[in-house]
C-alpha positions, 0 to 999 in steps of 0.5 A: 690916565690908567694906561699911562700909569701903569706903564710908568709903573712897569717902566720903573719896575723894569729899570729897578730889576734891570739895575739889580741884575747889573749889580748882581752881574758886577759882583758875581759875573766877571769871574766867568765872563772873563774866563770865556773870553780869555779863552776864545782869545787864547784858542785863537792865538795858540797855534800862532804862539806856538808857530812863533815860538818854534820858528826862534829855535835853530832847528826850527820845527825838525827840534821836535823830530831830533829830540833836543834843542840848541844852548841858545833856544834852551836860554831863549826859553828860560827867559820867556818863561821867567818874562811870561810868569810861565810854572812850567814850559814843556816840549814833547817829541812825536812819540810823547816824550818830554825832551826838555822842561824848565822844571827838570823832573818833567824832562825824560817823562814819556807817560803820555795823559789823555788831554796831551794823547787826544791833542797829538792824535787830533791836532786840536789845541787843549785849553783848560783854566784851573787853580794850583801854585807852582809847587803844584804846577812842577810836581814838588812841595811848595817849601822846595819850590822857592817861592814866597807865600803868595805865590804858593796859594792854591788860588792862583789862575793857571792856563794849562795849554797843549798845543801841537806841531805840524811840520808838512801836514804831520804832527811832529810834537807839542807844546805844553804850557802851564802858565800864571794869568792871576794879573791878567785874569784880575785885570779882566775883571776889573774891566768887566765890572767897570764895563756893568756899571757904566751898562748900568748907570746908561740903563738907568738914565735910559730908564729915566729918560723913558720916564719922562718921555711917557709923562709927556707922552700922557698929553698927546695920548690923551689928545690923540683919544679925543681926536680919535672919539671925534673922527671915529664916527665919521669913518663909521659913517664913511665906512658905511657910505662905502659898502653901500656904494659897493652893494650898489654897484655890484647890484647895477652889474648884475642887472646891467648883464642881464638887460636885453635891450637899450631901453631896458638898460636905459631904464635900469641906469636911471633907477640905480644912478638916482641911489648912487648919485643922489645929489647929482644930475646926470644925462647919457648919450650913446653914438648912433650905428652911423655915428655921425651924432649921440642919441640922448639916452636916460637922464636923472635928477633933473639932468636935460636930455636932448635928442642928439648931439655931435661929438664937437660939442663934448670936450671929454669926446674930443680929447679922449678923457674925463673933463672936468669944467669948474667955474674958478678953473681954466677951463672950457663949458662944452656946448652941449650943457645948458646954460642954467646947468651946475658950475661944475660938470664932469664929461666921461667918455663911455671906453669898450673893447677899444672903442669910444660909445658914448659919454655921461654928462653929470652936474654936482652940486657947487658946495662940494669940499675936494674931499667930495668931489673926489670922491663922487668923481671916483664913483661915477667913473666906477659907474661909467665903466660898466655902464659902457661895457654894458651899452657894449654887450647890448649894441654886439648882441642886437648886431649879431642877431641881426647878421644872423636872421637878416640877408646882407644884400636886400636887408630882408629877413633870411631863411635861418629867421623863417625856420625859427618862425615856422616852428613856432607858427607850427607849435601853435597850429590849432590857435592860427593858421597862416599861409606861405607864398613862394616868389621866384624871379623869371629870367634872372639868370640871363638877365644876370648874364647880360647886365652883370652882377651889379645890375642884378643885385640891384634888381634883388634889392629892389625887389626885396624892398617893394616885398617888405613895403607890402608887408603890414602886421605880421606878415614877413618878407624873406629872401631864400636864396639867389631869386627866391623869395618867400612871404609868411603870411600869419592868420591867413587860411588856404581859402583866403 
């Protein structure tokens, strides 16, 4: 109410001062205003008056290079002058002479003042706005100048203009023109005036009107502030949910990088989904290398697991997106959720570089408003992604490892894996020693020769398998090359 008040307050001082500037400008800012204005207006008109005026004589422009003018043009000009309230109408040669002048003490004058030399040098009009009578105007006292009293006052509102003539790009003389505006001048303020009042009576209704609407503004403002307490700690409540959400995930992506296995992972997702969705119960599965089947990987907050499933039995698998199955929906339950499980349940396919890898099963609870729902929907897509690009990165690093230490063709361990074994064994040959035994393959050559290469790989196979199968413990089984074989022996000394 305080607020409101006040700007009431400033509202009606505005409109106060904005009235008596208005009142100010209606008694003292005509005058000026019109002056400006006459001005701009008569700038813009000079050298058209000028053009217009010229183009009646019989000469043309080329009267001001022959120095006088026709019987005709002379009367033509009286007429405008005495029509136009015009004191004094002078023409001037290129040279600055006066070659004729309604006011015959002018005509023959070849003193050239500043305003008209700077005019014929430039090209440039001249206007100027001042106050004298037509006595003054015509160099004679006003008891020889035939006027009445009136006319005679020294407040009388005269334009003296200078306005040059071109004939063919050169400037072939001017016209000088001192003439009365006294009517046209009063008349422009008067319009003025009347202009600052109707500025000033619309300001004041504008004023009031701005009145009235803050008083009915008061209302809503003061139904706006209640509004605005009651939702204020929701938002900080919702504000503060979001940050920890956020500090949750960040905290599950940097985790998750750093995981180095599955069930490392596995273990990881478990721990951080119970805190992200702590009312919702959720299982993941992730395709098998064959891909045949999803393996049931972690579960939380009562969510049931199984061993396997196939990619039939998910909807969201099948279709390629998030499915969302609700009871008051049409839709489809998938096969894979239990008949006891929450009417509604969300399938999200696990997306890395391209590939489907698996999915997550959630169950949320059934009193959830659209509010929630969107947003728990929106969250566990934030998880499902980087859970999947994590499964992804774990999945590529174990398959690298594995292609770097593993002989594609028997599966047995290669030389790169049994270098790296014995530099350890030999770091710590004073705790254990161990034993090397080299295996080599009579005859392949020609039995390759003979056979062929299929038969032959399929020996090295078969060997390579009955030399892992006799690995127990810690012995290993390498393939060095072609059909040398190599068995690391760990704990075992050269007696035995």
């Amino acid at each position: 109410m305080v607020r409101v008040g006040f700007a009431q307050v400033s509202i009606g001082a505005v409109m106060v001062l904005t009235v008596a500037s208005l009142v100010c400008a209606w008694a003292f800012g005509p005058e000026p205003v019109a002056i400006h204005l006459y001005e701009q207006a008569a700038r813009v008109e000079s050298q058209n008056y000028a053009h217009r005026l010229v183009a009646g004589f019989q000469n043309g422009a080329r009267s001001f290079i022959l120095g006088h003018i026709t019987d005709a043009d002379i009367r033509t000009l009286q007429t405008i002058a005495n029509s136009e309230r015009i004191y004094r109408l002078d023409l001037i040669d290129e040279n600055g002479r006066v070659f004729w002048s309604n006011s015959p003490d002018q005509i023959g004058r070849t003193n050239m003042p500043s305003d008209l030399h700077v005019a014929m040098e430039t090209g440039q009009s001249f206007f100027e706005r001042i106050g004298a009578s037509e006595a003054e105007v015509m160099g004679r006292p006003a008891a020889a100048s035939g006027v009445n009293d009136r006319d005679d006052r020294l407040d009388r509102k005269v334009n003296h203009e200078i306005l040059p003539l071109t004939l063919d790009g050169k400037i072939v003389g001017a016209i000088e023109r001192y003439q009365d505006v006294t009517t046209i001048n009063d008349a422009w303020i008067a319009t003025i005036r009347w202009t600052f009042a109707v500025i000033g009576g619309l300001v004041s209704l504008a004023a009031l009107f701005g009145l009235f609407r803050m008083h009915l503004a008061a209302k809503e403002r003061l139904a706006a502030l209640k509004s605005h307490a009651m939702t204020e700690s929701a938002y900080l409540t919702e504000q503060l949910r979001v940050g920890r959400e956020v500090r949750l995930l960040g905290e599950l992506n940097e985790w998750l990088q750093s995981s180095k296995s599955l069930d490392e992972l596995y273990a990881m997702v478990t721990r951080f989904m119970g805190h992200l969705l702590p009312e919702v119960a959720g299982t993941i599965y992730v395709y098998s290398s064959t891909r045949d089947v999803l393996e049931g990987g972690c579960c939380w907050h009562g969510g049931t697991l199984q061993p396997r499933i196939h990619s039939e039995d998910c909807w969201g698998l099948r279709r390629g997106r998030t499915y969302v199955y609700a009871q008051h929906e049409m839709a489809f339950k998938c096969a894979h959720a239990q008949a006891e499980q929450a009417a509604t349940s969300i399938c999200i396919p696990f997306l890395a570089h391209g590939e489907t890898i698996g999915m997550m099963h959630l169950c949320l609870p059934d009193d959830l408003d659209a509010e929630a729902f969107a947003n728990q929907r929106k969250l566990a897509q934030l998880c499902a992604e980087q859970i999947s690009l994590a499964i992804a990165n774990v999945r590529m690093r174990d398959e690298l490892h594995h292609q770097a230490t593993h002989d594609p063709l028997t599966g047995m361990f290669n030389r790169r894996y049994l270098t790296e074994r014995l530099q350890r064994l030999i770091e710590h040959q004073g705790e254990e020693p161990f034993a090397i035994l080299s295996i080599d393959v009579d005859h392949f050559k020609s039995f390759n020769d003979l056979f062929g290469h299929e038969a032959g790989d399929e020996v090295l196979r078969v060997l390579g398998g009955m030399l892992t199968a006799s690995c127990t413990g810690q012995e290993i089984a390498c393939r060095m090359g072609g059909e040398e074989f190599m068995l690391l022996l760990p704990g075992v000394s050269q007696e035995q």
